[in-house]
Backbone bond lengths (Angstrom), bond angles and torsions (degrees), N, CA, C in turn:
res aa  C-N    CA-C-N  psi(-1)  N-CA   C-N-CA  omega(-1)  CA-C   N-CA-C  phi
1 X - - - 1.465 - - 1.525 109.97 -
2 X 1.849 120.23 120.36 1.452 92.08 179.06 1.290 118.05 -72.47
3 X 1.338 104.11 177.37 1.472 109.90 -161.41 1.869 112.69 -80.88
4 X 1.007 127.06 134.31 1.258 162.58 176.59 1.634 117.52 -37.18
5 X 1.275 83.76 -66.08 1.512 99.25 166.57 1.965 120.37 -44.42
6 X 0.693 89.51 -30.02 1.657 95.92 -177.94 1.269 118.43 -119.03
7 X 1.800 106.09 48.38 1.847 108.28 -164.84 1.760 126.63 -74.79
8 X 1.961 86.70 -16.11 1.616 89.60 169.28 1.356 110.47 -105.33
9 X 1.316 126.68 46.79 1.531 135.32 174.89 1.283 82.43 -109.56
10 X 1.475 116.94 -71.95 1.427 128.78 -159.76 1.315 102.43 -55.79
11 X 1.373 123.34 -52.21 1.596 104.03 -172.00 1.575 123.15 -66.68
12 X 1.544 112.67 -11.23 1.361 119.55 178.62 1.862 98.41 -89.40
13 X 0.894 125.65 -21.48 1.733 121.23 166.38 1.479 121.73 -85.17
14 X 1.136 114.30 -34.31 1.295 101.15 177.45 2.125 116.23 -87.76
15 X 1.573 92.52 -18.57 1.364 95.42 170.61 1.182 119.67 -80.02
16 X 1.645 131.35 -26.34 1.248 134.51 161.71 1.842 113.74 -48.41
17 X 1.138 108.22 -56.25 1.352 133.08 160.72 1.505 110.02 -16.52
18 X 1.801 92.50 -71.64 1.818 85.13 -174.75 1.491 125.07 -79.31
19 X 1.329 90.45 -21.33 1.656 103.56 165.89 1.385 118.41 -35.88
20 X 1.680 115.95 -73.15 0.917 127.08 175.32 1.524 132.59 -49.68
21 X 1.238 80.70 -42.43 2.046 92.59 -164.62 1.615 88.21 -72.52
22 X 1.483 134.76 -40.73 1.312 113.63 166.69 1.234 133.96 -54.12
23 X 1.458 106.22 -33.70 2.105 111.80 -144.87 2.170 86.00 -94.47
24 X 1.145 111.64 2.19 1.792 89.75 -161.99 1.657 80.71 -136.23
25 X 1.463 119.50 134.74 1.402 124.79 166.17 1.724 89.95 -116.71
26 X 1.259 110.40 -174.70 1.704 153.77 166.32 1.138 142.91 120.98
27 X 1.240 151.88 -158.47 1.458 135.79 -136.63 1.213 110.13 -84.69
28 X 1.497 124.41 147.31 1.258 146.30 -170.44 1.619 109.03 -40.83
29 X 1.289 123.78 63.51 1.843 103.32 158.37 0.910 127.66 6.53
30 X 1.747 118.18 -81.98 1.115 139.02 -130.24 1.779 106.05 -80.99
31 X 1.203 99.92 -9.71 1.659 117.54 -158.13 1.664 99.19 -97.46
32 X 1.491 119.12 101.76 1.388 113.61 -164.83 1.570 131.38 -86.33
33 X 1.685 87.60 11.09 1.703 105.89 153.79 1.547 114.64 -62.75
34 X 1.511 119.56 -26.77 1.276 117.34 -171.18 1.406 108.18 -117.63
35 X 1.493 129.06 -8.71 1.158 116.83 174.63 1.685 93.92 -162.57
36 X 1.356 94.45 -174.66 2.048 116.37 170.38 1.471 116.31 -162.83
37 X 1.691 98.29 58.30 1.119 94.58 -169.46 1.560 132.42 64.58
38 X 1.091 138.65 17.77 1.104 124.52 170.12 1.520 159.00 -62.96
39 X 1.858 87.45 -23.17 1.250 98.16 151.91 1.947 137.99 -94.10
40 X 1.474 101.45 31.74 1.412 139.64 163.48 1.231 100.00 -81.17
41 X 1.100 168.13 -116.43 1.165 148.80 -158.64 1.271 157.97 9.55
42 X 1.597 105.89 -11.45 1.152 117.82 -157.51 1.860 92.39 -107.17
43 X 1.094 119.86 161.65 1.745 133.58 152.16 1.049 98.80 -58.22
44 X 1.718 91.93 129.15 1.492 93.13 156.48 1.755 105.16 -146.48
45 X 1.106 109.37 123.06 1.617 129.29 173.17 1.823 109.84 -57.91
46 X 1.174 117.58 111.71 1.611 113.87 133.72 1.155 115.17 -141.13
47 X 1.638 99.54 175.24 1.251 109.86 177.34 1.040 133.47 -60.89
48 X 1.450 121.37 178.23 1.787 121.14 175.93 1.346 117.39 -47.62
49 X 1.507 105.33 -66.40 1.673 125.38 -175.15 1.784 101.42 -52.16
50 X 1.022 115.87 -32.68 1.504 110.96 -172.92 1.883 103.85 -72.68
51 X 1.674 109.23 -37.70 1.153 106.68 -179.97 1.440 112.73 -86.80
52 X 1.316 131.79 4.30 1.257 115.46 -158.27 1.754 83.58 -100.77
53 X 1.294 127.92 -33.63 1.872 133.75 -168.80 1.659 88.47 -75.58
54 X 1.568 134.20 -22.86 1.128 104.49 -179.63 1.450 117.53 -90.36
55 X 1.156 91.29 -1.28 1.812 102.63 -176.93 1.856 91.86 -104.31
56 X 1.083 139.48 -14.56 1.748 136.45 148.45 1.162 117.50 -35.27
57 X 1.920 99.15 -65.37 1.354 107.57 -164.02 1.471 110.41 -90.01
58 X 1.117 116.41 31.58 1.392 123.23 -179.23 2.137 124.25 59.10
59 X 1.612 103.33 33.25 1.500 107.11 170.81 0.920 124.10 -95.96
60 X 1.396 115.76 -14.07 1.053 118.24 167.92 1.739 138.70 -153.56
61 X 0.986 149.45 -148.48 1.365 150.99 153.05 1.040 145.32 -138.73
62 X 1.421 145.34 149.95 1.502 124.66 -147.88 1.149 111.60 -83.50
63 X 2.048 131.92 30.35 1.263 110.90 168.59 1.684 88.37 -108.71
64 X 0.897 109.30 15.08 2.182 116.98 -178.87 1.263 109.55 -67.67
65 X 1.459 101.09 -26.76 1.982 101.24 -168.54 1.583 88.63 -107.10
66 X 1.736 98.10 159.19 1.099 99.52 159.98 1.523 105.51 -145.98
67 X 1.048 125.25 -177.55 1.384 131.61 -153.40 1.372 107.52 -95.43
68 X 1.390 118.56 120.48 1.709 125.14 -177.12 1.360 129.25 -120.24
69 X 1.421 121.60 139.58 1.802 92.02 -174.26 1.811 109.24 -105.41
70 X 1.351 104.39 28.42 1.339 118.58 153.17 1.587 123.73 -77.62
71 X 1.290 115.37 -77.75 1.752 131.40 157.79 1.240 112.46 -93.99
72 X 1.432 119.48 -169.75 1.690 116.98 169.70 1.547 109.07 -59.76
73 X 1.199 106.71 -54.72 1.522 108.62 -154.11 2.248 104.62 -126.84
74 X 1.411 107.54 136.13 1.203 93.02 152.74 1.301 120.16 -99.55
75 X 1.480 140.10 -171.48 1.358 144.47 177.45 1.485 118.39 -95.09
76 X 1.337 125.78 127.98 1.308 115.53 -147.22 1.597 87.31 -81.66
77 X 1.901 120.45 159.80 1.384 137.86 165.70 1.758 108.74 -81.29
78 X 1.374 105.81 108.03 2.031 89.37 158.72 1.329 111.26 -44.35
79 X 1.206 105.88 132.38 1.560 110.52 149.27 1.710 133.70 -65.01
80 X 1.778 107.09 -20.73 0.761 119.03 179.00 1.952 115.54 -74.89
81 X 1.632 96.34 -46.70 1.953 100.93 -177.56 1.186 95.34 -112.44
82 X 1.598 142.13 -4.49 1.205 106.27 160.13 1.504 113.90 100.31
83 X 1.220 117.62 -10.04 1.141 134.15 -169.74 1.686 108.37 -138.43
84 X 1.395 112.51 170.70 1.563 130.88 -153.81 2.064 82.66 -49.12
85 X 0.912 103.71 -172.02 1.379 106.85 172.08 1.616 116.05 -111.27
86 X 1.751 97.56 -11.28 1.955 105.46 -177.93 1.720 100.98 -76.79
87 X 1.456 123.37 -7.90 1.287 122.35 179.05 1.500 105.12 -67.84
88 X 1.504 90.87 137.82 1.580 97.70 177.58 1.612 126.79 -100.60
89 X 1.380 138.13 103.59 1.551 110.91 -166.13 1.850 99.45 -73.57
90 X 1.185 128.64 -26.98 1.146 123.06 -178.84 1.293 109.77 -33.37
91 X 1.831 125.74 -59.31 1.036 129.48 -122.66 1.848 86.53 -129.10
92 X 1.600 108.35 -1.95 1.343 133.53 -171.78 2.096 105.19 42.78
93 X 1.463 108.90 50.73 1.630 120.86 177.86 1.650 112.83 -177.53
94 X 1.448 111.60 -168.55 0.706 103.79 -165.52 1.475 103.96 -91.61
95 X 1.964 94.28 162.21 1.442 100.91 -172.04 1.661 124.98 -83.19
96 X 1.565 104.23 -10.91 1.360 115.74 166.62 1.324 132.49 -100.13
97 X 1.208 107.63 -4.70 1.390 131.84 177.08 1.928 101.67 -24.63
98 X 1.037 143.08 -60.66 1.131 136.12 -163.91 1.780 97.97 -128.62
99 X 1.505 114.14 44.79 1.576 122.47 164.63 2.004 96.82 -77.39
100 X 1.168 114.35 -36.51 1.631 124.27 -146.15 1.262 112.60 59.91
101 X 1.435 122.22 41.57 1.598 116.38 162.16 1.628 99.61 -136.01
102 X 1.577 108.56 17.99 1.695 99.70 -179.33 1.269 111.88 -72.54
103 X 1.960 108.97 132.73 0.861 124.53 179.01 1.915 129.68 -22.43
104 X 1.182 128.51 99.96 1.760 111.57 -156.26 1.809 102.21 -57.19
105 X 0.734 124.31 -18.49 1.689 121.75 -164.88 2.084 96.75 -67.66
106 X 1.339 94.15 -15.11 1.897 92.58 -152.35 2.017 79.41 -94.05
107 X 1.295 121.28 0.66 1.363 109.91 -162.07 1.523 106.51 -93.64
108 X 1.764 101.28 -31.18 1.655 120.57 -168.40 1.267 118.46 -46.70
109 X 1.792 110.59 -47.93 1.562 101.55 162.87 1.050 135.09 -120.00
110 X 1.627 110.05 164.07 1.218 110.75 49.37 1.754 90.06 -129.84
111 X 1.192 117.62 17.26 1.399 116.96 176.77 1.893 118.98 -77.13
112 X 1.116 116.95 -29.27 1.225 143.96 -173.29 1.345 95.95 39.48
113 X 1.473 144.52 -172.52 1.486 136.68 -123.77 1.635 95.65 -106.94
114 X 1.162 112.44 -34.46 1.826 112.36 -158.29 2.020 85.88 -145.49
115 X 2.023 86.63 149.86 1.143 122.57 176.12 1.056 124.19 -136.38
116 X 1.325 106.27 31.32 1.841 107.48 170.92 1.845 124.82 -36.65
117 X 0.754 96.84 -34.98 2.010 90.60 -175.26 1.933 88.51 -92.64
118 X 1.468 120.16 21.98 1.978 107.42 169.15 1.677 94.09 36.53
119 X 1.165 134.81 74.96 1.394 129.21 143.77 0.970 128.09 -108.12
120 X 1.226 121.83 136.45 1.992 115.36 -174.88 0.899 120.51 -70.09
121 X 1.495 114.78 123.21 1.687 137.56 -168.18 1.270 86.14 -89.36
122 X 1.572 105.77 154.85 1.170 141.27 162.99 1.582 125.90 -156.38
123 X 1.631 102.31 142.83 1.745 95.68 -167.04 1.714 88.88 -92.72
124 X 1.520 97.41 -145.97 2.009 90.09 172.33 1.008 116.56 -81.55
125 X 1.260 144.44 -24.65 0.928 134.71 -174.87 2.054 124.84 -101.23
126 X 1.240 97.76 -23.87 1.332 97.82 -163.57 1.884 95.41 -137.65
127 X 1.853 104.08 164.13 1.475 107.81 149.67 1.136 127.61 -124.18
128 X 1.371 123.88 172.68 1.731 110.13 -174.70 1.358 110.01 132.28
129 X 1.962 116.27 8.19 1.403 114.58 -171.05 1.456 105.13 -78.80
130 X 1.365 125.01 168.93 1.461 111.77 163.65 1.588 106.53 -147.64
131 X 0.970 122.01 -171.93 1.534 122.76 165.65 1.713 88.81 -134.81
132 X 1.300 91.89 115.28 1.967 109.14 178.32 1.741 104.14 -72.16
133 X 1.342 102.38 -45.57 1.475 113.32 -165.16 1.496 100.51 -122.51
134 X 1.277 123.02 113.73 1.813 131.36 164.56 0.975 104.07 -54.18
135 X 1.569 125.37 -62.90 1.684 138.98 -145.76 1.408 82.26 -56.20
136 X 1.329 111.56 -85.79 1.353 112.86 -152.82 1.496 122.01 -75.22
137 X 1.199 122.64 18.24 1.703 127.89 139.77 1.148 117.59 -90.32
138 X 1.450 134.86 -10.16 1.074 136.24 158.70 1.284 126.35 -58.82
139 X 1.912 97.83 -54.92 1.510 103.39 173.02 1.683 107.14 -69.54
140 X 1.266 124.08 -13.76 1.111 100.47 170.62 1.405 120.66 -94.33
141 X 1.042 117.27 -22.45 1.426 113.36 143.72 1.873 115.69 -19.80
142 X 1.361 127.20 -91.50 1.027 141.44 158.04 1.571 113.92 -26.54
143 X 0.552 134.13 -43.92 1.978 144.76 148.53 1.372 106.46 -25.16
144 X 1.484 103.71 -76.32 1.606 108.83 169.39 1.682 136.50 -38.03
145 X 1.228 95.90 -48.94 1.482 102.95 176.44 1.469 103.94 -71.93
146 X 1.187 139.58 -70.93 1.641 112.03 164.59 1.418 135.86 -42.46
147 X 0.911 104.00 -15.04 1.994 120.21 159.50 1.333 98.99 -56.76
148 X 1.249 124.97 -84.78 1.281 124.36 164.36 1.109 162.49 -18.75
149 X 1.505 103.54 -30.26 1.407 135.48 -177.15 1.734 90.44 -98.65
150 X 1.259 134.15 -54.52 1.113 149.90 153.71 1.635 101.18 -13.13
151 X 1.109 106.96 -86.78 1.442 115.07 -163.35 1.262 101.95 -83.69
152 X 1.635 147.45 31.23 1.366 130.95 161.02 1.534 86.05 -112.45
153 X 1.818 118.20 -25.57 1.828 103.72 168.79 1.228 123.87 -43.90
154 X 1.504 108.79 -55.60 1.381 129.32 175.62 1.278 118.27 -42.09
155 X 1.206 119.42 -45.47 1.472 129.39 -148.82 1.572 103.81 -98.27
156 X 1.456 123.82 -25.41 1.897 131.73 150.03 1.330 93.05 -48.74
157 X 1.307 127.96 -60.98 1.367 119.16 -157.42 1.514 129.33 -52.95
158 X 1.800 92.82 -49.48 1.755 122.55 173.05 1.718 99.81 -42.52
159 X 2.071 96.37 -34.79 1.961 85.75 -164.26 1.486 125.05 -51.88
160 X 1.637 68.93 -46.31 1.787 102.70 -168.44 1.537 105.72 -54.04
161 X 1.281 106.96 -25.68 1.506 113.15 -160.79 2.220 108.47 -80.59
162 X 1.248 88.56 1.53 1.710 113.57 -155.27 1.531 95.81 -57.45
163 X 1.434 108.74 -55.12 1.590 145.96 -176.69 1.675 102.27 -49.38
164 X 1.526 124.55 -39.09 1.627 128.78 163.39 1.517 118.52 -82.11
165 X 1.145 137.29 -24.37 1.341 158.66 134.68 1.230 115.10 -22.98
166 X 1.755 105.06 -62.74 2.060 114.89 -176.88 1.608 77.42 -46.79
167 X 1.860 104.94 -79.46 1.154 114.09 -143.96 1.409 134.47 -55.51
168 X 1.703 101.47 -11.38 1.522 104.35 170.71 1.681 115.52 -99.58
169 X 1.658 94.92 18.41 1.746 95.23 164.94 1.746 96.69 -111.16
170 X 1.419 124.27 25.47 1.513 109.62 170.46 1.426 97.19 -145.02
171 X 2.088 98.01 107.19 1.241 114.21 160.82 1.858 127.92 -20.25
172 X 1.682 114.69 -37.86 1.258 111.17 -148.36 1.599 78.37 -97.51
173 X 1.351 151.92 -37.62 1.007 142.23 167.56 2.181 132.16 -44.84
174 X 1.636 75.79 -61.85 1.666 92.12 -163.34 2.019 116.08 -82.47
175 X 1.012 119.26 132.98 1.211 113.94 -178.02 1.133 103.79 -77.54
176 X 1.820 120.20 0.82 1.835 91.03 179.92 1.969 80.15 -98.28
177 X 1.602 86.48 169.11 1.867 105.84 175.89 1.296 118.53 -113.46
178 X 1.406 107.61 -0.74 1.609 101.67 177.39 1.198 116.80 -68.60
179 X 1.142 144.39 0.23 1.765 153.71 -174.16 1.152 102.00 -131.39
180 X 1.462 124.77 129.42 1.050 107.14 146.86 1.842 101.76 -141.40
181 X 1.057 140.95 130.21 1.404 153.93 -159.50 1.624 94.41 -73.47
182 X 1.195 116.95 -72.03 1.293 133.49 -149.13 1.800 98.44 -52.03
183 X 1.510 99.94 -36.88 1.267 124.71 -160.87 1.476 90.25 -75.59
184 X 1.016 144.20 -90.77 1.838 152.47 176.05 1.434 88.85 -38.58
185 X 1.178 155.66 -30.16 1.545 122.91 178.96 1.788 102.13 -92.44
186 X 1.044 140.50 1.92 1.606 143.31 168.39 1.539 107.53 -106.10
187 X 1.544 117.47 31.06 1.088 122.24 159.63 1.734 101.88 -136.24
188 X 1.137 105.56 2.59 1.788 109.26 174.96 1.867 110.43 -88.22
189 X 1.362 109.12 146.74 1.733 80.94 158.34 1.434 91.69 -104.71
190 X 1.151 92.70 166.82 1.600 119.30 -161.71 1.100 116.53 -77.99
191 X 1.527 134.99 11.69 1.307 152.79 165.38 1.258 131.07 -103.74
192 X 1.910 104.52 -0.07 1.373 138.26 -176.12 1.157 102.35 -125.20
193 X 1.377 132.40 11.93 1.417 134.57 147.98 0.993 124.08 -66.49
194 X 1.669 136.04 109.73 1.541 126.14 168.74 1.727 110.59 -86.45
195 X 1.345 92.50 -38.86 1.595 99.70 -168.66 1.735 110.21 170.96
196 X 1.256 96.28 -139.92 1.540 100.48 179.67 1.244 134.89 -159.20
197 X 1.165 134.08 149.93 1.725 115.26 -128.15 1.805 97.62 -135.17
198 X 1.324 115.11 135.95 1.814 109.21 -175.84 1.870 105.09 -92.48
199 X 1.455 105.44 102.91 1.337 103.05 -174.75 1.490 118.86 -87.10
200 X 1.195 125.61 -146.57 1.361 133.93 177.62 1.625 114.15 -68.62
201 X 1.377 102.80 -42.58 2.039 99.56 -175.06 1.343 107.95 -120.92
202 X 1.876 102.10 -26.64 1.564 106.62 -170.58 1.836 96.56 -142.07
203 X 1.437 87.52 -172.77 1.806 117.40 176.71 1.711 102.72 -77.91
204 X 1.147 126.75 124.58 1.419 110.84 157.90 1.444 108.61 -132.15
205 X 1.254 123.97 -173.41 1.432 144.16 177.79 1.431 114.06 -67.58
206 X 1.499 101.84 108.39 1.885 113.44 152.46 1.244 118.30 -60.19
207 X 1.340 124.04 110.60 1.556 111.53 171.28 1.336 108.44 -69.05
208 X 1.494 121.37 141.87 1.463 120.93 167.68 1.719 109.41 -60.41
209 X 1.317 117.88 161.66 1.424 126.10 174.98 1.746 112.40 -118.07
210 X 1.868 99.45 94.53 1.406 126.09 -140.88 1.534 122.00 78.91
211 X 1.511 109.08 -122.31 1.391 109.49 172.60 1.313 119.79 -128.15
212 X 1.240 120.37 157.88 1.422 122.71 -160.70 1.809 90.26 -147.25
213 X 2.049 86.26 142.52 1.265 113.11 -164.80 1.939 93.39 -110.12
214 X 0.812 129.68 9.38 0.966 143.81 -160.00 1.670 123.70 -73.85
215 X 1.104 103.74 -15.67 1.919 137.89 -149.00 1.429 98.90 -133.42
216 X 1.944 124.87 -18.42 0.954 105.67 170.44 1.229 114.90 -103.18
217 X 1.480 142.47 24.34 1.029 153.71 157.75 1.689 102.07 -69.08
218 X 0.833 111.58 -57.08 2.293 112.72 168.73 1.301 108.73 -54.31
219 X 1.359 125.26 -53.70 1.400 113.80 149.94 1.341 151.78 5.53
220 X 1.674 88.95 -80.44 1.824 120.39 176.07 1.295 97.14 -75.76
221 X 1.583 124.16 -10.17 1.788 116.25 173.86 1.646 111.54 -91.16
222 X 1.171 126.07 -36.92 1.270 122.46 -145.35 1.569 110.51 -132.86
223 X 1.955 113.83 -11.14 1.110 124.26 -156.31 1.573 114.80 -139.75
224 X 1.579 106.96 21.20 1.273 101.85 -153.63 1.039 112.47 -80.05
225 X 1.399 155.59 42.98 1.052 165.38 143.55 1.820 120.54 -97.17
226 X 1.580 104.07 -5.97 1.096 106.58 164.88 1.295 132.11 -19.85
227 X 1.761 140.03 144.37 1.329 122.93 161.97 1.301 130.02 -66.65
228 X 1.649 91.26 -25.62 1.822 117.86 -169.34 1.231 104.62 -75.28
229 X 1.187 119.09 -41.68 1.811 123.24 -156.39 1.113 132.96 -55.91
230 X 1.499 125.67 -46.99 1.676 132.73 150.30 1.426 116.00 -41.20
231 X 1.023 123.48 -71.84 1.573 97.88 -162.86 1.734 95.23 -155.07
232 X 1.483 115.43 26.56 1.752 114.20 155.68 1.535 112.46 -128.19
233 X 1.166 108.75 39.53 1.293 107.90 -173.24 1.896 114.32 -62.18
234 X 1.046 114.63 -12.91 1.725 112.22 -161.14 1.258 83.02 -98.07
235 X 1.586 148.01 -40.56 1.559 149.93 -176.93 1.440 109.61 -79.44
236 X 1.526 115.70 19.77 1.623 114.69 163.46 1.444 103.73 -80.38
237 X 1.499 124.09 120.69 1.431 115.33 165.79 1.371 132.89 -49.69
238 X 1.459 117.06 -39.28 1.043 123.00 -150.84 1.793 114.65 -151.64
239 X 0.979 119.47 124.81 1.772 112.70 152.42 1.213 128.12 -12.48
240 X 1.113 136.28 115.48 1.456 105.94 -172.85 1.820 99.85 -101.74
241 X 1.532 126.61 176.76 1.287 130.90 -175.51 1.806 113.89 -60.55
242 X 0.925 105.70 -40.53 1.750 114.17 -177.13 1.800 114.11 -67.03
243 X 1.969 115.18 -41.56 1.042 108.42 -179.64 2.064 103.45 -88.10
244 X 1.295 121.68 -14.88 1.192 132.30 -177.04 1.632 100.07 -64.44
245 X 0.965 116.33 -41.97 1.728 132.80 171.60 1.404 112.78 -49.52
246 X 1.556 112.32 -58.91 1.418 124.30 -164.78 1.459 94.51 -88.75
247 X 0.832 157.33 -19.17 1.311 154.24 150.00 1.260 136.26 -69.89
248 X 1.296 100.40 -1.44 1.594 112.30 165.54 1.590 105.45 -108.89
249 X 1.521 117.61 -17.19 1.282 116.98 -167.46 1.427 92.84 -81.46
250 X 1.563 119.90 -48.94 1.568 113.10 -158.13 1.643 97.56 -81.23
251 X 1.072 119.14 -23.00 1.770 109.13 179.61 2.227 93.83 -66.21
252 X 1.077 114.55 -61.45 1.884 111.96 163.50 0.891 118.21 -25.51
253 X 1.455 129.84 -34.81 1.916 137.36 -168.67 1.429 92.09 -111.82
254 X 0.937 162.67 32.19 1.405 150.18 -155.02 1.438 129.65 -166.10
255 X 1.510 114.11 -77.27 1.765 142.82 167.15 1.552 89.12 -19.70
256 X 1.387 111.90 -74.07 1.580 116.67 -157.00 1.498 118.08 -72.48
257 X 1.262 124.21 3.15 1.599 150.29 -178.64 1.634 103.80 -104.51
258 X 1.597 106.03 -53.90 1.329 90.88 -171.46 1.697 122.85 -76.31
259 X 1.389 100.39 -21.26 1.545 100.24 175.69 1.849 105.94 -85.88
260 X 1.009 96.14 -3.82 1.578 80.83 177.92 1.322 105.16 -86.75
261 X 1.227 135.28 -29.36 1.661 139.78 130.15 1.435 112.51 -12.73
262 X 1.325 103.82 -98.48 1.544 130.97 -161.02 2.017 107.96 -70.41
263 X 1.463 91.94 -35.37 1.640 82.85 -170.40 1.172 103.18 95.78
264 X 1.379 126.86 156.64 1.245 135.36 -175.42 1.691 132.80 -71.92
265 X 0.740 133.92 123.94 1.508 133.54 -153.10 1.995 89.81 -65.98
266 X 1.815 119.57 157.48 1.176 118.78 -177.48 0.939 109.78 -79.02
267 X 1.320 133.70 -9.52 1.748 140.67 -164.09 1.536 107.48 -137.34
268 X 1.370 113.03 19.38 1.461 119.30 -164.95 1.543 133.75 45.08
269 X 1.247 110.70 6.99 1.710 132.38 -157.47 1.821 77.57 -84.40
270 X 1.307 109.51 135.68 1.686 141.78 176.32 1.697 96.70 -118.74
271 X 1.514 141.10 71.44 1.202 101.79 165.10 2.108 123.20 -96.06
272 X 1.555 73.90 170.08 1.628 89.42 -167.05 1.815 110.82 -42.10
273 X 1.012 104.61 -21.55 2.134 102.25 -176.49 1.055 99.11 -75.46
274 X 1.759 129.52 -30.80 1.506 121.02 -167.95 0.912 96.31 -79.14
275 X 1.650 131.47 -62.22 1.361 149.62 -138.91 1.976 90.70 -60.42
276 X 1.249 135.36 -48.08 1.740 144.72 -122.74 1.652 63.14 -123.53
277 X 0.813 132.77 -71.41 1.510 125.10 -152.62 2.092 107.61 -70.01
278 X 1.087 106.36 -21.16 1.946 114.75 151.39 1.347 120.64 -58.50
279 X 1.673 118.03 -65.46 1.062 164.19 -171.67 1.542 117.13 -109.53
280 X 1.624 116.70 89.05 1.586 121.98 173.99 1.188 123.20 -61.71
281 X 1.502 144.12 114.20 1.652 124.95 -174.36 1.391 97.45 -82.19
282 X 1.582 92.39 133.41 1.567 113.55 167.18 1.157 128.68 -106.25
């Protein structure tokens, strides 16, 4: 059952929903003589509550969202097709397509709400779109913009919420134990550190992209007697316990300073060059 708590969210999504799916006909999607998904591709932002019923009804899972500083969450891309991950090749579309909670942004094209000058729409691949009914793309038009307003409330909130997140990625703080930061960075080596990333409940680990020298600057502070540090630093296996410490302490003194600066990263990714280059370690 969706959830309750949020009954004028829901009634503005699922009414957008029928709006749409009535007021706009044209050619078969799903039929991969005429398409493969292509207009799947794109980002698309929602909120929490929108992702948390798709992870209810079983569409998805909490590594699907990712962190946006548009809404709470965008929708993660397969790496494999390239497209949203709710695309289905089974069914060659999308997998929510007729849930009535699909995202409204995925509805806009390629018809978009009104056709006053009657010109023939076309998506990429094909023509033949129409809008059957004005009224009610209009009102869904109007649907949207409180959608919106909706989910940028939400999404202040998620910020604020950033500060329970740090703290339920640091064991010595949080009474829950399923996270623990300190713990996942003393299983990294420290040259496979990019940074650090704002997930669904907690903080976790940016992988660097290759290797990153970035981690040995904490090092040359706290470790200088290291074996690694002179001149094998990329063949250190691992984090060790002392810099795993100080790196959870200064992301605690820091994270919530620097975005109040900078603002929130679009993908939530914090890496370590920005973070040290805000914030000098002393």
């Amino acid at each position: 059952m969706i959830d309750q708590n949020n009954k004028y969210f829901w009634q503005v999504v699922t009414q957008f929903n029928r709006y749409m799916k009535s007021a706009i006909e044209g050619p078969n999607c799903i039929d991969p003589h005429i398409c493969k998904g292509d207009c799947c591709s794109i980002k698309i932002d929602v909120p929490k509550v929108l992702a948390k019923e798709y992870i209810r009804r079983g569409y998805a899972e909490i590594n699907d969202f990712i962190r946006s500083n548009t809404f709470s969450f965008q929708l993660r891309f397969s790496g494999k097709t390239g497209k949203c991950f709710l695309f289905d090749k089974e069914i060659n579309g999308c997998s929510i397509h007729n849930s009535g909670i699909k995202p409204p942004q995925c509805w806009i094209y390629p018809t978009g709400f009104s056709n006053p000058e009657k010109k023939e729409i076309k998506c990429k691949k094909v023509s033949g779109w129409k809008i059957k009914y004005p009224k009610k793309a209009i009102k869904a038009e109007e649907l949207l913009q409180t959608f919106i307003l909706l989910c940028k409330i939400e999404a202040k909130k998620e910020l604020k919420f950033i500060k329970k997140r740090l703290n339920n990625s640091d064991n010595t703080i949080s009474q829950n134990k399923l996270f623990s930061l300190e713990e996942d960075l003393r299983r990294i080596a420290p040259s496979r550190l990019g940074g650090f990333k704002d997930l669904w409940e907690h903080i976790g680990l940016l992988p660097a992209e290759g290797f990153s020298l970035q981690t040995k600057k904490i090092c040359l502070l706290y470790k200088k007697n290291c074996k690694y540090l002179v001149d094998n630093f990329i063949n250190c296996p691992k984090i060790c316990e002392t810099i795993a410490t100080k790196l959870v302490d200064f992301l605690q003194q820091n994270l919530l300073l620097y975005i109040k600066k900078n603002d929130s990263d679009i993908n939530g990714e914090y890496p370590l060059y920005k973070l040290f280059t805000f914030k000098k370690m002393t």
